[in-house]
Every structure is written in structure tokens, then in C-alpha cells.
N, C-alpha and C positions, 0 to 999 in steps of 0.2 A: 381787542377789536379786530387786529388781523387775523390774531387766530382763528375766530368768529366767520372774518369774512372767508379763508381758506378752505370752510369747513363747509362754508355755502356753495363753493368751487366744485367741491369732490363731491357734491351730492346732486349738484346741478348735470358732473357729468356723470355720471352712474345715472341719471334717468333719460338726458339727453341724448349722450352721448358725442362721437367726432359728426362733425361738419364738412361738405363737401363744398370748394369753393368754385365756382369758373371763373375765371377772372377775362375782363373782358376791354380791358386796355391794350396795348401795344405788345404786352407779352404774348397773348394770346397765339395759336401756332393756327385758330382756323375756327374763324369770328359765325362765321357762318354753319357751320356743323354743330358749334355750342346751341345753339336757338333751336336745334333738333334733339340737341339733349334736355333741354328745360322741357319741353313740348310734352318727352317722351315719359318724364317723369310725373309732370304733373297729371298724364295720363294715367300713370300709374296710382295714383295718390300719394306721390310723394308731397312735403312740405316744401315748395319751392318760393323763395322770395328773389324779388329782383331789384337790387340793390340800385337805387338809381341816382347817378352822378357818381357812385364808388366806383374807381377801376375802372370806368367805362360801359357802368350798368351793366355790374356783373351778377352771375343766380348763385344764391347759396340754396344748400339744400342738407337732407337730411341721409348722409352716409349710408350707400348702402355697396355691398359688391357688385350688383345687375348694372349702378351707374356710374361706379370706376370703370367696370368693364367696358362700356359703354361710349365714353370718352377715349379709352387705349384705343379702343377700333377704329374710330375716329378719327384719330389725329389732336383728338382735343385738349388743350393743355387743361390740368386740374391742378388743386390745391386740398391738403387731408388740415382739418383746422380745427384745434381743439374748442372748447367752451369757454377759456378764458380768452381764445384770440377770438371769440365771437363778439366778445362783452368790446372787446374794444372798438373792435368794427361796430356795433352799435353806439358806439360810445363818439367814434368819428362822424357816423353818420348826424348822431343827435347834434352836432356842435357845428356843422356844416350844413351846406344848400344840399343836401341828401335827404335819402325816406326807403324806406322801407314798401316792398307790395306785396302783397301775396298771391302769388298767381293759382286761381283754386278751380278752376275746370277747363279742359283742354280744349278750343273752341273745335264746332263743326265746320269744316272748311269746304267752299263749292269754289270752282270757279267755271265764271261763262266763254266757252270757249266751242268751237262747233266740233263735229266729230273731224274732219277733214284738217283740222288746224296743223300748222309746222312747228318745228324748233323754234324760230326766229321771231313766233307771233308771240310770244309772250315770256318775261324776262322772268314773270314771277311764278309760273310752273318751273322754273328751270332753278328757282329758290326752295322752292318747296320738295321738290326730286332729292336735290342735292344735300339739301337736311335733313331728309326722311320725315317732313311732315305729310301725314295722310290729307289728300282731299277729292270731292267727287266732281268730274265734270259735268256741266247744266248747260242745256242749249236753248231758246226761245218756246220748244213745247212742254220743255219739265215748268219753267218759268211761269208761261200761262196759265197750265197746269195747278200752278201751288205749291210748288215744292221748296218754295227759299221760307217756309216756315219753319224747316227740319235743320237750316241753319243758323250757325252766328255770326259766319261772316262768310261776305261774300268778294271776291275778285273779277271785276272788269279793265278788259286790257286794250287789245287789238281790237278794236272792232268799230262800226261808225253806225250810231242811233238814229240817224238822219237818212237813213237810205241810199244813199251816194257813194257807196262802197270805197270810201276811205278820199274820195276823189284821184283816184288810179288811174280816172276814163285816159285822159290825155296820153300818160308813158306805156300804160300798161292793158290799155283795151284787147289787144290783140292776144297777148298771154292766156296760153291754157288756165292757168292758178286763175287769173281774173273770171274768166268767161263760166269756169268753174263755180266760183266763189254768185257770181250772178245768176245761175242756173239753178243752186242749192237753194239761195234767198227766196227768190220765186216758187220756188217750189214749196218752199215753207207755207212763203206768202198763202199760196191759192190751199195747201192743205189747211190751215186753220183758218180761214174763213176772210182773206184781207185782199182788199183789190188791189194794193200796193204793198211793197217792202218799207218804203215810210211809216205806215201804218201799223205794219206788225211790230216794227222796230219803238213806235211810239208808243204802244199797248205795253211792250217788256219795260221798257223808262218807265210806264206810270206803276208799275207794277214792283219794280225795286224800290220807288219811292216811296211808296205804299210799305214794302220792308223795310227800311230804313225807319219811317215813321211809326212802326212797331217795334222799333227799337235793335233792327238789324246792325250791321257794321259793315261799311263799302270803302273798300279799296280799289282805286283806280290809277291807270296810270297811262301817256301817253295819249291817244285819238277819243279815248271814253271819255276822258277827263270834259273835251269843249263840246265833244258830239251829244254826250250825252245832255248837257245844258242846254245844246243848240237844238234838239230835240223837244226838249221840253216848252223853248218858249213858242216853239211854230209850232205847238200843237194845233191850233185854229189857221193856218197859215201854210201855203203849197212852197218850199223853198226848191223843191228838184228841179231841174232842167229837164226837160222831153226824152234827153237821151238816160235818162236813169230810170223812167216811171210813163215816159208817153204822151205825156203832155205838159203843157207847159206851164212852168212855175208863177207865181203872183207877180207881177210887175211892182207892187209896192211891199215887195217883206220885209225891208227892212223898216220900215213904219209902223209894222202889225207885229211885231215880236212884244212877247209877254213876258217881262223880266221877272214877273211878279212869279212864276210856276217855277223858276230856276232855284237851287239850292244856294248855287255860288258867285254865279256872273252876274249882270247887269249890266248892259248900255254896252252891248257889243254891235256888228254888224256881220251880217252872213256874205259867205263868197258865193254867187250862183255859176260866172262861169266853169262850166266842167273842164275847163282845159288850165285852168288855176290850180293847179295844188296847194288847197289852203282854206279849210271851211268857214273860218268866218278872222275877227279883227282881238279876238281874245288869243289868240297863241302871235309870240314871237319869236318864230323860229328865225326868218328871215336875218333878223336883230342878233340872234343867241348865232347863228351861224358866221355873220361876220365879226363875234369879236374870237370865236376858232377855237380849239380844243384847248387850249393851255388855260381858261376860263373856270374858275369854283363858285359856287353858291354855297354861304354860310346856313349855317344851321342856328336859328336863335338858341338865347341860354334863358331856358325859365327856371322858376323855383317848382323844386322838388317835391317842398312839403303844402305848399299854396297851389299850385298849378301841375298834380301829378300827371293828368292827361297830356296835355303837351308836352313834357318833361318826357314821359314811355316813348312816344314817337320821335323823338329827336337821340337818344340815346346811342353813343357813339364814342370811338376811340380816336376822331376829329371831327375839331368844329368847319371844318372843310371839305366839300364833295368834290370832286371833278363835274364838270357839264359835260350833259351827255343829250342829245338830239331826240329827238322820235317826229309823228306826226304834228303832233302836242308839244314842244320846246318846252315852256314856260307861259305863265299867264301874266297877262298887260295887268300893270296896276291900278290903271283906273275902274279896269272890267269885274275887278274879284268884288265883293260886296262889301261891305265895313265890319259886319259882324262877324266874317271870317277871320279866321285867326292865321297868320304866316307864320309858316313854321321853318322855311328857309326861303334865301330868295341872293339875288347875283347885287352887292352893293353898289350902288351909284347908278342903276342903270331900272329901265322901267320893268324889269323879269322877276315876276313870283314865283319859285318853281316847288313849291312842297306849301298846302295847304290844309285847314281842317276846320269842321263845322259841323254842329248838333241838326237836327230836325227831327222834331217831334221826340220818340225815347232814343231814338239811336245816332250816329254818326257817319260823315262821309269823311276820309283822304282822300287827295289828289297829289300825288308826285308827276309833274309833267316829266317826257322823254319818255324813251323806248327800254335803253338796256345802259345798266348805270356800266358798263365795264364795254362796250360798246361807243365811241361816240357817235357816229353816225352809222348807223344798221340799216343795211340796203333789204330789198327785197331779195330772197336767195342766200343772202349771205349765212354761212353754218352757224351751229346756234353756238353761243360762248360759252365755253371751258373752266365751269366755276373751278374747278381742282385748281388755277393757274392766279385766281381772285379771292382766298381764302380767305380776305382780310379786308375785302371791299364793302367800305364805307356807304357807297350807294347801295349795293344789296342788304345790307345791315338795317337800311331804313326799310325798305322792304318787308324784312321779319319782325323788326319792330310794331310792325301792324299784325303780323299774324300771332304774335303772342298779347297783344291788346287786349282783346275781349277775356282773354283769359284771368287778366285781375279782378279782385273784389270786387263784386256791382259796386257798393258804396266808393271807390276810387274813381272809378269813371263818372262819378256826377259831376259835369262842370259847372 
């Protein structure tokens, strides 16, 4: 019988062959450049699986020189593993909260960003740069346009659905970047055909959602996360103030909001002073800010082989993040909807800060904050130095979403 089975060994590798491992636990030398190596291969049609709850939801793959190379360049730690230390890694995985994915096409990546944007506006260009994943940037006329059907997923960051350019008026009216940023808007506005920037900005929200319900994939994070909600339910309903759009807002918006259009929120209320920094009663920054930077949000532990969607997203060498701020802090508990699913959140206290939800074929994340290596990111301030974060947990949830789409449709049905 052993003979038998030794002879199944040698025949298994002579058609196999060695196995390429990344191991994506604590050994790892640069958590973050690995995720540009999975990316890069599965581009190539290598056979890449990702191992999830081993090691830290680590990629195996199939041996080649292109992606040893590939990883020395890097920085990236590897591992060369024969066929019999595969059988046992399979053998682990089966007998544990583990699973097996196959990641089988390399998603097409946009993100929405203007042409004008900085370092500082977006944490997840600054993830995708630094891994070497490829992606295009899209601004409100490709969008109108039609063009997020060329994609699979899409990235919204910095930016505010609502027209109120972020609510800056108060610190930052006078600023060239601001005056700037309101001059582009408008000009947008009056080129494709909107008497407001609300308007346009409303047109792009129904228009992702429309993607999304074709079975797109959105990643958000930070001001997109509640603007874009808080856009959705005043569609029928003026929330600007005069000094954003000219005239003046509904005196009863918060009566006339439509929870029913939103993805994720429900029974929030909107800020209309401009001189409030803080769009509506779904972000608690205020809250995430007093209890100060020394603060983590857990990452749930799902199962692997029952619940592999949320399992991919949560995927990590800690069940612990640092808090990290943005416009968007974290979302009130009572505001998220029941059907969403929490994927991490700060225990004991009202903050959900990493969520996920289906509509219609496709899906939405939201990780609230700005920049997970960052706790508080000023406007101006230089953008962060992933080389010095190779191994940051916050950006790791990040790529976790940008290798998402890239598993087996059959995996992603929840």
C-alpha cells in the first residue's frame, strides 16, 4: 500500500511538478507587494489559489522562473514546495476552518478620481502603485459616458456625491485646491448638461448603482462611503445650502430622505450647515476621534468553506487593525441596514468600520477612514510611504478587495 501510494507521489510530481508558495502570515517580508504578485500571475494564466485562513491567506501557485523572479525583485518572501508538502497543505486546509480559491481572471480595475487629484486624495491608488496593479482612471464623463461596463471593479474614494465638496466651505473656502476643485465641478456641471453639481453627481451615483446591479464590484472608502448613500436618498430632495449651488436647501430634508434608494444606510440624518464639517449622523468621527489613535477595530472570523466571500475580505496576518480617521470615520450602528453584513467594527462602542453587501448580481465594500497607515490625514499632508508599511494590515484589507472579483464566479455567490 505504501508502495502504491509513493508511486502515486512521483507520478503526481512529474506531471505537476514544485509549487510556489507565498506565505502570508507574520513571516512575510512585504504583505503588500505579494498581492501584486498573485495579480501578476493570474494575469498571466498561472494557476493561482488562495489559500484562505492558511498562513494568513496565503497564494500558492504553479512554479515558474518569471514568478521566483518576480518575488526576489520585490522583496517578497516565497517558499519552493514540493507535491507531497501540497497534499498536506491540502490535507490541513480540509480538516480546518480553511478552503481553497481559485483565482481565475485578473479583474479590470478603474478608479474614480479627477484628473487634478493629489497623493493624499486616495489611499488606494497609493496600494495599487505600489503593488504594481494595473488600473484606469474615470472621471464623471467616461462614467455618463458608459464606460464602467469595460470594468469589474471599481474604486471610489475622496470625493463627496452630494455636491458640497466634501463640506471644506468653512476651513478651506479660500484655498486655491478648494476654489479649484469648485470651478472643475461646475464646469463639468454646465459641460454635460446639469444646472447643479448635485445633479451631476446624482446622475454618476445612479449610474454605479446601475453597475453594481449588473453585477459590478465597488470598493469604497472614507467620504464616498456616506456621500454616496446620502446622495442617493435626496435624490427627490434639495439638501445644499445657497453657498454650494445658489439657492436654498428644503427646509424639511430630513423628513424627505429615501432610505429605500440607499444600498447600506437607513434612518440617518443630513448636516446642512456649511460651516459643520460632517455630512450627515451615519459617520462617527467625532466618537472615533475621542477615544484617539491607540484604538483597533477587529475583523470578524467567518468560515472559510460556508461563507468564502466574507472570509476573502477579511484575510490577514491580524485580527486587529489600528483606527485610522478620514471624512468617513466609521458608520453608527443603528444607520447600517440589517442585511449588511460587518466585516469589522471597534468592540463595545457604536462604530462599524468595514462593511459588505450584494445588490442585485454584484457587490458593494465600504471600509470607512482615509489612509489605514495615516491616523489622521490633513489636507496637504505628503502622501504615505508604503516602502515603511509593508506589512500593514489596513492596506492588506484594501487588496483583499482588489483580488476579490478575481475568484471563481461560483465562490462569490453568497
Amino acid at each position: 500500500m505504501l508502495a502504491r501510494f509513493l508511486v502515486f507521489i512521483c507520478l503526481l510530481g512529474n506531471l505537476y511538478g514544485d509549487k510556489l508558495l507565498i506565505p502570508m502570515d507574520i513571516s512575510q517580508t512585504d504583505h503588500l507587494k505579494a498581492y501584486g504578485i498573485a495579480f501578476r500571475a493570474v494575469s498571466t494564466g498561472n494557476n493561482v489559489e488562495w489559500l484562505l485562513n492558511f498562513r494568513g491567506g496565503s497564494f500558492l501557485m504553479d512554479y515558474g522562473a518569471a514568478v521566483e523572479k518576480d518575488c526576489a525583485m520585490n522583496g517578497v518572501r516565497w517558499e519552493l514546495i514540493s507535491v507531497s508538502d501540497v497534499l498536506s497543505i491540502y490535507q490541513t486546509i480540509e480538516e480546518n476552518n480553511m478552503e481553497t480559491i481559485l483565482l481565475e481572471k485578473a479583474p479590470r480595475i478603474a478608479v474614480y478620481i479627477p484628473e487634478n487629484f493629489e497623493p493624499w486624495d486616495d489611499a488606494v491608488t497609493l496600494a495599487l502603485e505600489y503593488a504594481g496593479v494595473p488600473y484606469d482612471q474615470i472621471w464623471d464623463d467616461e462614467v455618463l459616458g458608459g464606460i464602467l461596463q469595460k470594468y469589474d471593479w471599481l474604486h471610489l474614494h475622496h470625493e463627496d456625491f452630494t455636491g458640497q465638496y466634501g463640506k471644506f466651505y468653512g476651513s478651506q473656502r479660500q484655498n486655491e485646491w478648494y476654489q479649484s476643485e469648485v470651478r472643475m465641478n461646475e464646469e463639468a456641471a454646465r459641460r454635460l448638461g446639469f444646472a447643479k453639481v448635485s445633479k451631476l453627481k446624482l446622475s454618476v451615483a445612479i449610474a454605479i448603482k446601475e453597475y453594481i446591479a449588473q453585477g459590478g464590484f465597488v470598493f469604497s472608502m472614507c467620504s464616498a462611503c456616506d456621500t454616496y448613500e446620502i446622495a442617493l436618498a435626496a435624490a427627490e430632495v434639495d439638501i445644499c445650502h445657497d453657498v454650494f449651488d445658489g439657492d436654498p436647501h428644503d427646509s424639511q430634508v430630513n423628513s424627505k430622505l429615501d432610505f429605500n434608494r440607499c444600498l447600506a444606510f437607513e434612518n440617518f440624518q443630513v448636516v446642512v450647515d456649511p460651516l459643520v464639517y460632517e455630512h450627515s449622523t451615519i459617520d462617527v468621527t467625532q466618537e472615533a476621534s475621542r477615544r484617539g489613535p491607540d484604538t483597533y477595530f477587529s475583523l470578524f472570523d467567518f468560515s472559510a468553506k460556508f461563507d468564502p466571500v466574507p472570509c476573502m475580505l477579511v484575510q490577514n496576518h491580524t485580527s486587529l487593525v489600528k483606527e485610522f480617521l478620514g471624512q468617513c470615520s466609521g458608520f453608527r450602528r443603528t444607520a447600517v441596514k440589517v442585511p449588511i453584513l460587518t466585516l469589522g467594527d471597534v468592540v463595545g462602542t457604536e462604530e462599524v468600520k468595514y462593511i459588505h453587501g450584494d445588490y442585485g448580481k454584484g457587490t458593494f465594500t465600504y471600509l470607512a477612514g482615509h489612509d489605514p497607515e495615516d491616523y489622521q490625514h490633513y489636507v496637504g499632508d505628503p502622501p504615505t510611504d508604503l516602502s515603511l508599511h509593508r506589512n500593514s494590515p489596513g492596506y492588506r484589507l484594501i487588496l483583499n478587495n482588489v483580488l476579490f472579483p478575481a475568484a471563481r464566479k461560483k465562490e462569490l455567490k453568497t
